[in-house]
C-alpha positions as CSV (number, residue, x, y, z in Angstrom):
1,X,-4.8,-181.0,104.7
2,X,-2.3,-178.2,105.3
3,X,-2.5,-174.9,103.1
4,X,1.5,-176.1,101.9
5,X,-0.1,-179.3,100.4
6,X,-3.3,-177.3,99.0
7,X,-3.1,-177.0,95.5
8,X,-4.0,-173.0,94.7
9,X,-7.3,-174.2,93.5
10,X,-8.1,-176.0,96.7
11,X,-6.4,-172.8,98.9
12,X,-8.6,-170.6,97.1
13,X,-11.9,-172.1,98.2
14,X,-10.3,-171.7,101.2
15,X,-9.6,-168.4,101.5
16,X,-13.3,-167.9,100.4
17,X,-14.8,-169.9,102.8
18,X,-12.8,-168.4,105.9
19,X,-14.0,-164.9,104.4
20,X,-17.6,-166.1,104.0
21,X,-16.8,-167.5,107.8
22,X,-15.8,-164.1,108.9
23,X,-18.9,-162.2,107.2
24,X,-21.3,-164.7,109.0
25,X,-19.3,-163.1,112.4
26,X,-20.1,-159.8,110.9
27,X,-15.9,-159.3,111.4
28,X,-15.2,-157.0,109.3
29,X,-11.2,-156.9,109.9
30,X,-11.3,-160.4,109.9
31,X,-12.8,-160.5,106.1
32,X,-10.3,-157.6,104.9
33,X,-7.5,-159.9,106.2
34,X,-8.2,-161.4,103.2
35,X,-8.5,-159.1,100.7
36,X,-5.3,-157.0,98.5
37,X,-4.9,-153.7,99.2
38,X,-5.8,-152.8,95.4
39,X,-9.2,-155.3,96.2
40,X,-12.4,-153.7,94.2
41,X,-16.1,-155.2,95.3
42,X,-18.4,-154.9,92.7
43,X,-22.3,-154.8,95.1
44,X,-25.5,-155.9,94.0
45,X,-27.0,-152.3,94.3
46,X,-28.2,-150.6,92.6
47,X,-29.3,-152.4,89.7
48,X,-28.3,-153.2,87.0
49,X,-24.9,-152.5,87.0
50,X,-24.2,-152.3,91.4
51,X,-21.5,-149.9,93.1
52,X,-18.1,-150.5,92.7
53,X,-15.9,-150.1,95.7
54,X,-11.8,-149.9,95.3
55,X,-9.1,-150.3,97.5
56,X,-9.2,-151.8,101.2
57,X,-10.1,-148.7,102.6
58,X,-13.2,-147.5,100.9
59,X,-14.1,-151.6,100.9
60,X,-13.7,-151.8,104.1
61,X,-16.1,-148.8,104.6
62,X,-18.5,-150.2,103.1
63,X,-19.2,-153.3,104.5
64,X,-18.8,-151.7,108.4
65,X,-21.8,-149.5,107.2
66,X,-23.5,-152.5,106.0
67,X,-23.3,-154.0,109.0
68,X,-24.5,-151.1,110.7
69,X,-27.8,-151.3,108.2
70,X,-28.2,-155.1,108.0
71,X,-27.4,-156.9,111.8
72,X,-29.4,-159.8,110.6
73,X,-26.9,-160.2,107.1
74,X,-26.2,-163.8,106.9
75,X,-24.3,-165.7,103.8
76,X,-25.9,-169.6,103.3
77,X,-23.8,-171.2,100.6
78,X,-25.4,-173.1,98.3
79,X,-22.5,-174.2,95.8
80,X,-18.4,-173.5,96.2
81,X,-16.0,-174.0,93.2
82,X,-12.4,-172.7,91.7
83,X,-11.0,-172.8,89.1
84,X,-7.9,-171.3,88.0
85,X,-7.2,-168.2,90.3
86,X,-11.3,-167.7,90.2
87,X,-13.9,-169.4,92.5
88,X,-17.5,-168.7,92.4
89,X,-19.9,-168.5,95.4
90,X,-23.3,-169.7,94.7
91,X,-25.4,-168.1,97.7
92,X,-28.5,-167.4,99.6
93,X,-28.5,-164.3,101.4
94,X,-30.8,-163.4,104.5
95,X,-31.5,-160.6,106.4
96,X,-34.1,-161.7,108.7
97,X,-37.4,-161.7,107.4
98,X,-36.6,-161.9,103.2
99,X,-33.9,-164.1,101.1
100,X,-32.4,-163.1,97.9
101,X,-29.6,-165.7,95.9
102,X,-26.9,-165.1,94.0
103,X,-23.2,-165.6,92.8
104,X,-20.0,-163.8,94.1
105,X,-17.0,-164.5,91.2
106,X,-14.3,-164.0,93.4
107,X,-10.4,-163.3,91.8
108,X,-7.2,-164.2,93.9
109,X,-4.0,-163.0,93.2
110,X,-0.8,-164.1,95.7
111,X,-3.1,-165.5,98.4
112,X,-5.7,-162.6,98.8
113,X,-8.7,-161.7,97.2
114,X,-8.6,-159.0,94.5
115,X,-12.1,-159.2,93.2
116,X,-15.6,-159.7,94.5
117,X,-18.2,-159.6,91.8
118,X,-21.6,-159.8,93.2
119,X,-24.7,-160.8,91.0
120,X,-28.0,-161.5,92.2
121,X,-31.7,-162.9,90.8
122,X,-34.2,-160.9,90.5
């Protein structure tokens, strides 16, 4: 289906998906292409509560360093689902030798990702 016949549920899970895509590659400009310039990214670490990232910029510093620390980083999804401009991201997460899963609560606003929330078990 073209993205003009996508509903905005559907293009979301889209837009999350070719991201996802893109951090499999480890592409870093290629995931940023799809976040707003006002984006935040709420990690994982530390716990409870994570590190919350704002703006392109210092997101986009983040994950080149995480990268640099984790070349094995790979993304398996487990569940994909919108709903209203949210989709969640039900994932396992490897980086070689260990897993952990989790969920990413993603908000989009005019085609781009504002938020990613990142929770994880355990």
């Amino acid at each position: 289906m073209s993205p003009a016949r996508m509903s905005k549920i559907e293009a979301a899970v889209r837009i999350v998906l070719d991201f996802n895509e893109a951090f499999n590659n480890h592409d870093v400009d290629g995931m940023m292409t799809w976040m707003s310039e006002d984006c935040i990214f709420e990690n994982t670490h530390p716990a409870p509560d994570g590190t919350l990232y704002t703006g392109k910029e210092a997101v986009t510093r983040f994950w080149r360093e995480f990268f640099r620390e984790s070349p094995n980083a790979h993304i398996e999804i487990e569940e994909i689902f919108g709903f209203g401009n949210r989709c969640i991201l039900r994932w396992k997460y490897t980086w070689g030798s260990g897993h952990v899963r989790g969920v990413d609560v993603f908000k989009l606003k005019e085609g781009l990702i504002s938020e990613k929330l990142s929770y994880v078990k355990g």
